[in-house]
PDB file with one MODEL, atoms N, CA, C and O in Angstrom:
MODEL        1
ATOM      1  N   UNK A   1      -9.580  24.199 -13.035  1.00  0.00           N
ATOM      2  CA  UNK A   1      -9.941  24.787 -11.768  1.00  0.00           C
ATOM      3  C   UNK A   1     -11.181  25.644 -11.979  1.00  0.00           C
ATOM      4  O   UNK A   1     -11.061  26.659 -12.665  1.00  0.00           O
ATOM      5  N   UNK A   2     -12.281  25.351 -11.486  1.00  0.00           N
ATOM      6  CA  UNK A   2     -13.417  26.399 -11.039  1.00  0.00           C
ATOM      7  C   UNK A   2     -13.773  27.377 -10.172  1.00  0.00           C
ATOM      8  O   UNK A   2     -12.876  27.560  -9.349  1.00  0.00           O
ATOM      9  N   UNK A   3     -14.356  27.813 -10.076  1.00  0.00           N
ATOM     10  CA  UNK A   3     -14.784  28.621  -9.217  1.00  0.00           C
ATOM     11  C   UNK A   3     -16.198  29.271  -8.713  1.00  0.00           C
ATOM     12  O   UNK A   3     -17.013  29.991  -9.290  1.00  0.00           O
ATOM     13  N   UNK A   4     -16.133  28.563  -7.029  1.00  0.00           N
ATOM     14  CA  UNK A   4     -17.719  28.554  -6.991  1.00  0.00           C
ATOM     15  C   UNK A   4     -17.695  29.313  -5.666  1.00  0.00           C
ATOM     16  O   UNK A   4     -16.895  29.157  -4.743  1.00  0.00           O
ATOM     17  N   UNK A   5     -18.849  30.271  -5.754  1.00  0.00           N
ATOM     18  CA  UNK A   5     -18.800  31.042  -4.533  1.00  0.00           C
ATOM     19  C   UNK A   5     -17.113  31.766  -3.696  1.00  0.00           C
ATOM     20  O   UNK A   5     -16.682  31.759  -2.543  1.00  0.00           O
ATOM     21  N   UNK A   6     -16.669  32.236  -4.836  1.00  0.00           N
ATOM     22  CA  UNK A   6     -15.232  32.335  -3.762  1.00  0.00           C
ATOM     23  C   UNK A   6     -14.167  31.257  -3.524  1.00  0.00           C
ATOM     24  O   UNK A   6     -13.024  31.704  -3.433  1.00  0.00           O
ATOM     25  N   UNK A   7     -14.275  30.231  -3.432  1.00  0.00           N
ATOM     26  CA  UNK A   7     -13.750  28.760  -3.323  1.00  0.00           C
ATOM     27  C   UNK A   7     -13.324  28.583  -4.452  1.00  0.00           C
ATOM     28  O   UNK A   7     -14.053  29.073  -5.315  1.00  0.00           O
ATOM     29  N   UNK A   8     -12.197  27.946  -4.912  1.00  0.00           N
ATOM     30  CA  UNK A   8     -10.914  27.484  -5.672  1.00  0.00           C
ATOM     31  C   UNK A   8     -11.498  26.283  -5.485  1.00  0.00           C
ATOM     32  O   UNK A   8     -11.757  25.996  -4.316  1.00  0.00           O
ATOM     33  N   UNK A   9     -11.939  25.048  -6.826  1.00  0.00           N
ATOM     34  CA  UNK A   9     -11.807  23.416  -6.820  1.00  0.00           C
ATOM     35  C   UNK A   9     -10.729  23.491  -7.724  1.00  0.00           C
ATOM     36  O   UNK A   9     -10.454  24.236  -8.664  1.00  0.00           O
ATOM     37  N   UNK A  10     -10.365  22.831  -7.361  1.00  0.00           N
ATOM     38  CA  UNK A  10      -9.122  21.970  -8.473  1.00  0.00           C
ATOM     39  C   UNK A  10      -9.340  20.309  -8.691  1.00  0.00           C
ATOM     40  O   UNK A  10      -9.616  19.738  -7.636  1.00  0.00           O
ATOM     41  N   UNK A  11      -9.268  19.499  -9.796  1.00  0.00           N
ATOM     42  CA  UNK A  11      -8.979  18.232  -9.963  1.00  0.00           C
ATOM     43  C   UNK A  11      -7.670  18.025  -9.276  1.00  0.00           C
ATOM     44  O   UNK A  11      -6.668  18.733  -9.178  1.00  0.00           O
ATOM     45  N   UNK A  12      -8.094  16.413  -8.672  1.00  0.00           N
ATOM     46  CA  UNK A  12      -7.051  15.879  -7.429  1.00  0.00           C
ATOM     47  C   UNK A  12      -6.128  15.062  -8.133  1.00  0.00           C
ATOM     48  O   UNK A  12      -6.386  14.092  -8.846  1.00  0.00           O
ATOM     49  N   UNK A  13      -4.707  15.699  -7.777  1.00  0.00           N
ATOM     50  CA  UNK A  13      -3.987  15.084  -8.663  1.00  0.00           C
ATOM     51  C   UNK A  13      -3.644  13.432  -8.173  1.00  0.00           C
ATOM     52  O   UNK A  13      -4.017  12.684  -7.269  1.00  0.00           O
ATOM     53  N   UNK A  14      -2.887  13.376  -9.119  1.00  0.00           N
ATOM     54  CA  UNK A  14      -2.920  11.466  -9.478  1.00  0.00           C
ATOM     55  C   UNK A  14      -1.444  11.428  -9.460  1.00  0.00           C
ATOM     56  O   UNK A  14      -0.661  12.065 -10.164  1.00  0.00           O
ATOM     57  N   UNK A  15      -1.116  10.251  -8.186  1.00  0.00           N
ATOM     58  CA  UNK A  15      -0.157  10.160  -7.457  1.00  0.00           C
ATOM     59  C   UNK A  15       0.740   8.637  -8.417  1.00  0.00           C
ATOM     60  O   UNK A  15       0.116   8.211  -9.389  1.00  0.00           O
ATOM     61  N   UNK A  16       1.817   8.094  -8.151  1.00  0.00           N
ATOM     62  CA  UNK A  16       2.053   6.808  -8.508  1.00  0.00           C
ATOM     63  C   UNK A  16       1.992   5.886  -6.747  1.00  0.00           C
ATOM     64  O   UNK A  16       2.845   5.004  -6.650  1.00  0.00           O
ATOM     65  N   UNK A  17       1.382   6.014  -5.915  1.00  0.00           N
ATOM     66  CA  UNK A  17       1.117   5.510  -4.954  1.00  0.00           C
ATOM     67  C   UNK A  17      -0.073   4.233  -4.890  1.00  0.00           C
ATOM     68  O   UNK A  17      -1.275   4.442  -5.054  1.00  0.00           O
ATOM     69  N   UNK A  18       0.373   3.232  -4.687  1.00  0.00           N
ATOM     70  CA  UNK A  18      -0.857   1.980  -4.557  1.00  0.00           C
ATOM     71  C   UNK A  18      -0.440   1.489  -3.500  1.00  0.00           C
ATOM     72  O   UNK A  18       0.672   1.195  -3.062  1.00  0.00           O
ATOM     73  N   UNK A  19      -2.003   1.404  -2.952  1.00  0.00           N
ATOM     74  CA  UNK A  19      -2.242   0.964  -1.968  1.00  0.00           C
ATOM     75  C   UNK A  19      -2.368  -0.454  -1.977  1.00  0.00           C
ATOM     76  O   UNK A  19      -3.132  -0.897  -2.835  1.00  0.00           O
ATOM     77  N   UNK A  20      -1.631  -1.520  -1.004  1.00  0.00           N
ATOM     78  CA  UNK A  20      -1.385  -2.992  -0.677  1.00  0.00           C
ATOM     79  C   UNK A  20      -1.816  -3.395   0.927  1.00  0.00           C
ATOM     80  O   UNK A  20      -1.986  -2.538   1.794  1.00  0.00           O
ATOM     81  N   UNK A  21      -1.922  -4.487   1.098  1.00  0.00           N
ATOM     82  CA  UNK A  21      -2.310  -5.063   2.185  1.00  0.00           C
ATOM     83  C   UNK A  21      -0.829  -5.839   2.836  1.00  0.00           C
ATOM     84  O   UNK A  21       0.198  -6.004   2.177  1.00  0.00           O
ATOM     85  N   UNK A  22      -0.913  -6.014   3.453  1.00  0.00           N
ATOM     86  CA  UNK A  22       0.444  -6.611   4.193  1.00  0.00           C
ATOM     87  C   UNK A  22      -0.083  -7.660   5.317  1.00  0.00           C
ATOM     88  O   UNK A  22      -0.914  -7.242   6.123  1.00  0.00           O
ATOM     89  N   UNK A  23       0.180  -8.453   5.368  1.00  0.00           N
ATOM     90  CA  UNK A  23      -0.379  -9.636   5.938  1.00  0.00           C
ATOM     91  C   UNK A  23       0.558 -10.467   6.656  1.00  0.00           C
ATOM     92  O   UNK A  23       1.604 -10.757   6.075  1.00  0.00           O
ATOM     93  N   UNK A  24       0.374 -10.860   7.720  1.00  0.00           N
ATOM     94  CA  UNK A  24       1.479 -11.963   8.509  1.00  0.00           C
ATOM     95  C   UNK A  24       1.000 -12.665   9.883  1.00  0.00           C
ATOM     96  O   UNK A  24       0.323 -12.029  10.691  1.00  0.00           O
ATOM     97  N   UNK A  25       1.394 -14.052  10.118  1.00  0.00           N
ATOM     98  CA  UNK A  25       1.006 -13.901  11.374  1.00  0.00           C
ATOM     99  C   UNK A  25       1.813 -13.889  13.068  1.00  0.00           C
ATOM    100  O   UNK A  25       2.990 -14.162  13.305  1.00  0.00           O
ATOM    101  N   UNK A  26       1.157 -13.641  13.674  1.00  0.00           N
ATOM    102  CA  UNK A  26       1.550 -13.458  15.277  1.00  0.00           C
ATOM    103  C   UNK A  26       0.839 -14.231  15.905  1.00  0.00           C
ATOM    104  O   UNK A  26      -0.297 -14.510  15.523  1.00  0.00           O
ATOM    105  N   UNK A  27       1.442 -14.780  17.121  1.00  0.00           N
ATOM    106  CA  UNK A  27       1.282 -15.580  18.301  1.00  0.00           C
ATOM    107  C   UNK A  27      -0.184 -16.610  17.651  1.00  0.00           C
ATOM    108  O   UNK A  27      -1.150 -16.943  18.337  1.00  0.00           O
ATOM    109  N   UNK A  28       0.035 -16.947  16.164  1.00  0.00           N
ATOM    110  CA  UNK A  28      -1.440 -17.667  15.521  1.00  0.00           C
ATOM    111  C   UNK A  28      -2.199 -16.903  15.342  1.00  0.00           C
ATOM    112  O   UNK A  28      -3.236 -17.494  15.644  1.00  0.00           O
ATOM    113  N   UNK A  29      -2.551 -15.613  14.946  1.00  0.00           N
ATOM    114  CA  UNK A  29      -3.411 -14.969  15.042  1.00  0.00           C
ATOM    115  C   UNK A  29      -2.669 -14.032  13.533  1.00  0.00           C
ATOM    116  O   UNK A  29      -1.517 -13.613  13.413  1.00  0.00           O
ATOM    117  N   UNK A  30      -3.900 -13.935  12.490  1.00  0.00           N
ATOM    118  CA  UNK A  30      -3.395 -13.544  10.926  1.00  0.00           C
ATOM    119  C   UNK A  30      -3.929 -11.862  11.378  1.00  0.00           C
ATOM    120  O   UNK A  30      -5.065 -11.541  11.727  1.00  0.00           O
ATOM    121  N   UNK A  31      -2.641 -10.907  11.231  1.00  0.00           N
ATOM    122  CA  UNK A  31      -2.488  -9.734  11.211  1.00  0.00           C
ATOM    123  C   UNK A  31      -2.885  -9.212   9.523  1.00  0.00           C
ATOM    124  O   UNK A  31      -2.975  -9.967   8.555  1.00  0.00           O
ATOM    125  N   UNK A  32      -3.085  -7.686   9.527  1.00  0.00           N
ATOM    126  CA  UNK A  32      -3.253  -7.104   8.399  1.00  0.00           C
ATOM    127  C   UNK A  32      -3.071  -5.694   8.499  1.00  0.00           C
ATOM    128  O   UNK A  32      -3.406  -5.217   9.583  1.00  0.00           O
ATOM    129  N   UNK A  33      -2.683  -5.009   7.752  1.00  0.00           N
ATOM    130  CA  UNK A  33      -2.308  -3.955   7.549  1.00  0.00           C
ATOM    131  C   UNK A  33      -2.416  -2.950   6.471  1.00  0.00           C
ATOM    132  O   UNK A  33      -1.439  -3.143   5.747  1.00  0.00           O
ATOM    133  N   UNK A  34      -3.180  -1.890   5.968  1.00  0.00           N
ATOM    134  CA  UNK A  34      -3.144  -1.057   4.406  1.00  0.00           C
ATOM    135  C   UNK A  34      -1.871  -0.130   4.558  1.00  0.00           C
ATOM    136  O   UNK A  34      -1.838   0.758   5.410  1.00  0.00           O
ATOM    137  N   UNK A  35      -0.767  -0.395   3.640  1.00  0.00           N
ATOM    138  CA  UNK A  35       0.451   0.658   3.406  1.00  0.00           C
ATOM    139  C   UNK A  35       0.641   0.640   1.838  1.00  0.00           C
ATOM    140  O   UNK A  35       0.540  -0.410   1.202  1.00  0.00           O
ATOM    141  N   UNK A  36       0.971   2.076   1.140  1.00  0.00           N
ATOM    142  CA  UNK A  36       1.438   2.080   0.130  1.00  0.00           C
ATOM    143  C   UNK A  36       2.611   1.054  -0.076  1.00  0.00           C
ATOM    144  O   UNK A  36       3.315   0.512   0.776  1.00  0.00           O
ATOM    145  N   UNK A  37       2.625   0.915  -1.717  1.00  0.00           N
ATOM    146  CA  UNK A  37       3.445  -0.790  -2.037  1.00  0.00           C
ATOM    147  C   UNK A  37       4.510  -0.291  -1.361  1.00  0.00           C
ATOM    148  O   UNK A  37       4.668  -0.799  -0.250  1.00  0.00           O
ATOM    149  N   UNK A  38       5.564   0.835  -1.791  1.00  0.00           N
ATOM    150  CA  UNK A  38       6.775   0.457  -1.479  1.00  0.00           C
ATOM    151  C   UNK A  38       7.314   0.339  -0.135  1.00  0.00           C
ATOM    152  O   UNK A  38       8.328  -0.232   0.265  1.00  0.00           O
ATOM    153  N   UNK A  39       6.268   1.114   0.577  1.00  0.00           N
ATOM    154  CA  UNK A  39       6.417   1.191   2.268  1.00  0.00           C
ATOM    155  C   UNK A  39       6.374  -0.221   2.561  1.00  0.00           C
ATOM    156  O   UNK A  39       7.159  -0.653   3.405  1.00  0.00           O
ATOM    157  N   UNK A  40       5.360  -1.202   1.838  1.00  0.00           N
ATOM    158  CA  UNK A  40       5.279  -2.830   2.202  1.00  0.00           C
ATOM    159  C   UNK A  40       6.141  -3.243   1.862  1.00  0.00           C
ATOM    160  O   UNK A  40       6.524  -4.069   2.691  1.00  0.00           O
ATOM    161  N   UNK A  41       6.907  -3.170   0.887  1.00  0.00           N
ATOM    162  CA  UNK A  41       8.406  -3.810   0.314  1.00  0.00           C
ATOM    163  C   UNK A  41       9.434  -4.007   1.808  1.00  0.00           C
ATOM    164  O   UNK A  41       9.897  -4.933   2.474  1.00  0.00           O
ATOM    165  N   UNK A  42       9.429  -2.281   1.812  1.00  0.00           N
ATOM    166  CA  UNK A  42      10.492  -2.147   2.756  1.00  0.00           C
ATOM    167  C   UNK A  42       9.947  -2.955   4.322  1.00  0.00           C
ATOM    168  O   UNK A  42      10.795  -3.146   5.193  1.00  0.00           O
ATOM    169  N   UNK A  43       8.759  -3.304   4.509  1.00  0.00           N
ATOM    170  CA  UNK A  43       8.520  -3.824   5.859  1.00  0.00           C
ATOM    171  C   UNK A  43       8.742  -5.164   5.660  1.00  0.00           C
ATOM    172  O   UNK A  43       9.124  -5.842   6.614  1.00  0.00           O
ATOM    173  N   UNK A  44       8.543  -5.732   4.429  1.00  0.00           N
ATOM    174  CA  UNK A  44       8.779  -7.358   4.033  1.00  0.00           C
ATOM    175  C   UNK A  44      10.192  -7.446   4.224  1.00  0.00           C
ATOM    176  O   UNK A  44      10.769  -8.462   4.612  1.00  0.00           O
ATOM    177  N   UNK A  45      10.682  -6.466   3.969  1.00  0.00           N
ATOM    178  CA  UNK A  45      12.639  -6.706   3.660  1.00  0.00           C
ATOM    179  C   UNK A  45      12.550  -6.884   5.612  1.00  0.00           C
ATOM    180  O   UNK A  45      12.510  -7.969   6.191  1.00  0.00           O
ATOM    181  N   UNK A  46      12.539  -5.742   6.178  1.00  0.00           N
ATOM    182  CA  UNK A  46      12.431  -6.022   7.916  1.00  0.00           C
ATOM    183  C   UNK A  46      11.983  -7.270   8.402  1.00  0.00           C
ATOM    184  O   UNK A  46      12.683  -8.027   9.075  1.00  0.00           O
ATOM    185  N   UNK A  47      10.809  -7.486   8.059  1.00  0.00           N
ATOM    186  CA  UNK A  47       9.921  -8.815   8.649  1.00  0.00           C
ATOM    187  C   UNK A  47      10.996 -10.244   8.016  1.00  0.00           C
ATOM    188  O   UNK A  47      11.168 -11.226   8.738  1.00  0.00           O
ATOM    189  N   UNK A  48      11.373 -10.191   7.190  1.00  0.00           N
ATOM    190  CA  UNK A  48      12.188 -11.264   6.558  1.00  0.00           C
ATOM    191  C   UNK A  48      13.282 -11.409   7.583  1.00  0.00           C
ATOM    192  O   UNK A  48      13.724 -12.547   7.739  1.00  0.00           O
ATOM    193  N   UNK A  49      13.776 -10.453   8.291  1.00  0.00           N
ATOM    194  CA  UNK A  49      15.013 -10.173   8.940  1.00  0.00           C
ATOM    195  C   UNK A  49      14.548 -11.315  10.249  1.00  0.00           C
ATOM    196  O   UNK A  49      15.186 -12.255  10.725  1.00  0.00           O
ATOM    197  N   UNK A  50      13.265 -10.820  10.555  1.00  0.00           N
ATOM    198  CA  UNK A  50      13.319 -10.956  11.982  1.00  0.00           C
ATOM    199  C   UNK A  50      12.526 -12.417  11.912  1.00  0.00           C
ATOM    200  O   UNK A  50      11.578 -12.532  12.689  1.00  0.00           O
ATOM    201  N   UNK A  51      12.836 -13.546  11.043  1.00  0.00           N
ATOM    202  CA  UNK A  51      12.311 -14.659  10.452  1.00  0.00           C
ATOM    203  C   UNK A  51      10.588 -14.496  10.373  1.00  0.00           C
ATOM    204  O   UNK A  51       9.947 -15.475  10.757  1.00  0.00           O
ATOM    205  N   UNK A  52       9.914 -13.432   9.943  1.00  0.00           N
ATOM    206  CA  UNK A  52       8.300 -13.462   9.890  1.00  0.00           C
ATOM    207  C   UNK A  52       8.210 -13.717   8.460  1.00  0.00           C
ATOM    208  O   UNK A  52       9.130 -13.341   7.734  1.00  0.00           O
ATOM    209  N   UNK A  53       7.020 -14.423   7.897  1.00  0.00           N
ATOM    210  CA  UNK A  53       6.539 -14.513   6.669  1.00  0.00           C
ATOM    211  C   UNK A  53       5.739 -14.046   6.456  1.00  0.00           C
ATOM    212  O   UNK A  53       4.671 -14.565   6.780  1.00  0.00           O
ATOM    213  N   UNK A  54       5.756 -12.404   5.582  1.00  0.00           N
ATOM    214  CA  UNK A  54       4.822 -11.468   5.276  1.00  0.00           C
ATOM    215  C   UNK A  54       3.872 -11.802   3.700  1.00  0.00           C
ATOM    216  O   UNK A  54       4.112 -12.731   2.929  1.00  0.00           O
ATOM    217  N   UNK A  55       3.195 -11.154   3.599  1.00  0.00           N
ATOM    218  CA  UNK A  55       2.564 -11.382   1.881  1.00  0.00           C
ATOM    219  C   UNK A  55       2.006  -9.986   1.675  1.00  0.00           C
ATOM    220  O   UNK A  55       1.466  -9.476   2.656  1.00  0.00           O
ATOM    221  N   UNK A  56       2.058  -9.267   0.507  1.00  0.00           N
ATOM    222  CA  UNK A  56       1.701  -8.701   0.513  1.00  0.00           C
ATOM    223  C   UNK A  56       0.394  -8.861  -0.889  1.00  0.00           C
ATOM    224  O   UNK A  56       0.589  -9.412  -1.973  1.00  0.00           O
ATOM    225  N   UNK A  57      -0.570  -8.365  -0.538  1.00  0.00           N
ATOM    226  CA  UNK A  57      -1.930  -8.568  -1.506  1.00  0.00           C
ATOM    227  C   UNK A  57      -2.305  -7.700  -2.151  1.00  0.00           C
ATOM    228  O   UNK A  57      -2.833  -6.784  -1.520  1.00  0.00           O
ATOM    229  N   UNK A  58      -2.244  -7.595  -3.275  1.00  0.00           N
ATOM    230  CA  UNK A  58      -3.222  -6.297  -4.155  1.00  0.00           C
ATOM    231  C   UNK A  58      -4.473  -6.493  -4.273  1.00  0.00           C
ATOM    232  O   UNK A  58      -5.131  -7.531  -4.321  1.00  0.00           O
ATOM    233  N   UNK A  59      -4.920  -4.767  -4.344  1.00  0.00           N
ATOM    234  CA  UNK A  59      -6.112  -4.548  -4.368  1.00  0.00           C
ATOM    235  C   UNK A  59      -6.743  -4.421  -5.800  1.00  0.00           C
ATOM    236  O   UNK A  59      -7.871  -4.828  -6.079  1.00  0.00           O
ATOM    237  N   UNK A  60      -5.637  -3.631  -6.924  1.00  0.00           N
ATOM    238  CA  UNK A  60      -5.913  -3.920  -7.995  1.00  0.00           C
ATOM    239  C   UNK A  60      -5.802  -4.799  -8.601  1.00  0.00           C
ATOM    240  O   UNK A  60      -5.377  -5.736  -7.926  1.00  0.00           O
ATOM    241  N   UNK A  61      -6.014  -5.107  -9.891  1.00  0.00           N
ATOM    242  CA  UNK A  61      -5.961  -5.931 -10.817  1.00  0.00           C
ATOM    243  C   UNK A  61      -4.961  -5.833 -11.386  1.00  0.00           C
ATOM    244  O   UNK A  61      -5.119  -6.567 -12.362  1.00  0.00           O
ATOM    245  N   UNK A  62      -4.057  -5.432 -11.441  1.00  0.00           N
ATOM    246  CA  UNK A  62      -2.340  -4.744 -12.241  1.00  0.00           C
ATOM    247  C   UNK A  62      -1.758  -4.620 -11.202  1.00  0.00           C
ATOM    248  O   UNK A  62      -1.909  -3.522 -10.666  1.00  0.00           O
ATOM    249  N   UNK A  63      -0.971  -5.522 -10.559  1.00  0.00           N
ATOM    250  CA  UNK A  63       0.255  -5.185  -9.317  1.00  0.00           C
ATOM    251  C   UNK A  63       1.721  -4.591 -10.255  1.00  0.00           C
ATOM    252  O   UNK A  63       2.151  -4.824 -11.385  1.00  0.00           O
ATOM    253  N   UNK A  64       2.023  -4.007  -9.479  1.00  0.00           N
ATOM    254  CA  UNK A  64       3.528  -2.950 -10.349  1.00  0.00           C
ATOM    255  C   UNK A  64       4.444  -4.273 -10.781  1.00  0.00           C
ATOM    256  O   UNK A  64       4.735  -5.346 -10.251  1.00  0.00           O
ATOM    257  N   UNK A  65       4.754  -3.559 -12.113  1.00  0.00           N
ATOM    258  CA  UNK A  65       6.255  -3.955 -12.939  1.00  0.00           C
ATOM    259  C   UNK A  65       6.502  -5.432 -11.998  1.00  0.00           C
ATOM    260  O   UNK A  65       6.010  -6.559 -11.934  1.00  0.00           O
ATOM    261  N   UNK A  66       7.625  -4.610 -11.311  1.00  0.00           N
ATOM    262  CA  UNK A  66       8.602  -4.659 -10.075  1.00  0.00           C
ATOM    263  C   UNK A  66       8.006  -6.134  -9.360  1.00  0.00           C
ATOM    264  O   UNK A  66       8.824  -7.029  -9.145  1.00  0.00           O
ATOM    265  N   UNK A  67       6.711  -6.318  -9.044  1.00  0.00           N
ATOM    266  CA  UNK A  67       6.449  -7.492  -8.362  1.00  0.00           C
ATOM    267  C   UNK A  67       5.474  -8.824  -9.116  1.00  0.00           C
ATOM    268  O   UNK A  67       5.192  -9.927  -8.649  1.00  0.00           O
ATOM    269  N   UNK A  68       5.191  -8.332 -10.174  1.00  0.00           N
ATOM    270  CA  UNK A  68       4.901  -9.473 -11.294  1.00  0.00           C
ATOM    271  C   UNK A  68       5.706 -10.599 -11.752  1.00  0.00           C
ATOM    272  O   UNK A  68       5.277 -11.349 -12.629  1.00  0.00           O
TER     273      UNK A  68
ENDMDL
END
């Protein structure tokens, strides 16, 4: 942490949050969406329910454990 003019910086901490794309379509028309992975998990588990076929896409190059 520094200190410049009065003002407190701090380095931004580093989350385990990745960001995914979520993808599906409607009435023919390809939807998209940016949600952290597990929030997309849980909308794929919903969308599965309601017979939609979701995908979800990484942005990195290393998609988690869990979906490899």
């Amino acid at each position: 942490m520094k200190l410049y003019s009065d003002i407190f910086i701090s380095k931004p901490t580093q989350t385990n949050s990745m960001f995914v794309y979520l993808t599906w379509q409607r009435n023919g028309k390809q939807m998209k969406t940016m949600l952290e992975y597990h929030k997309a998990v849980n909308m794929c588990k919903e969308m599965e329910k309601l017979k939609v076929k979701p995908h979800i896409i990484f942005e990195a190059q290393c998609p988690p454990k869990s979906h490899s």
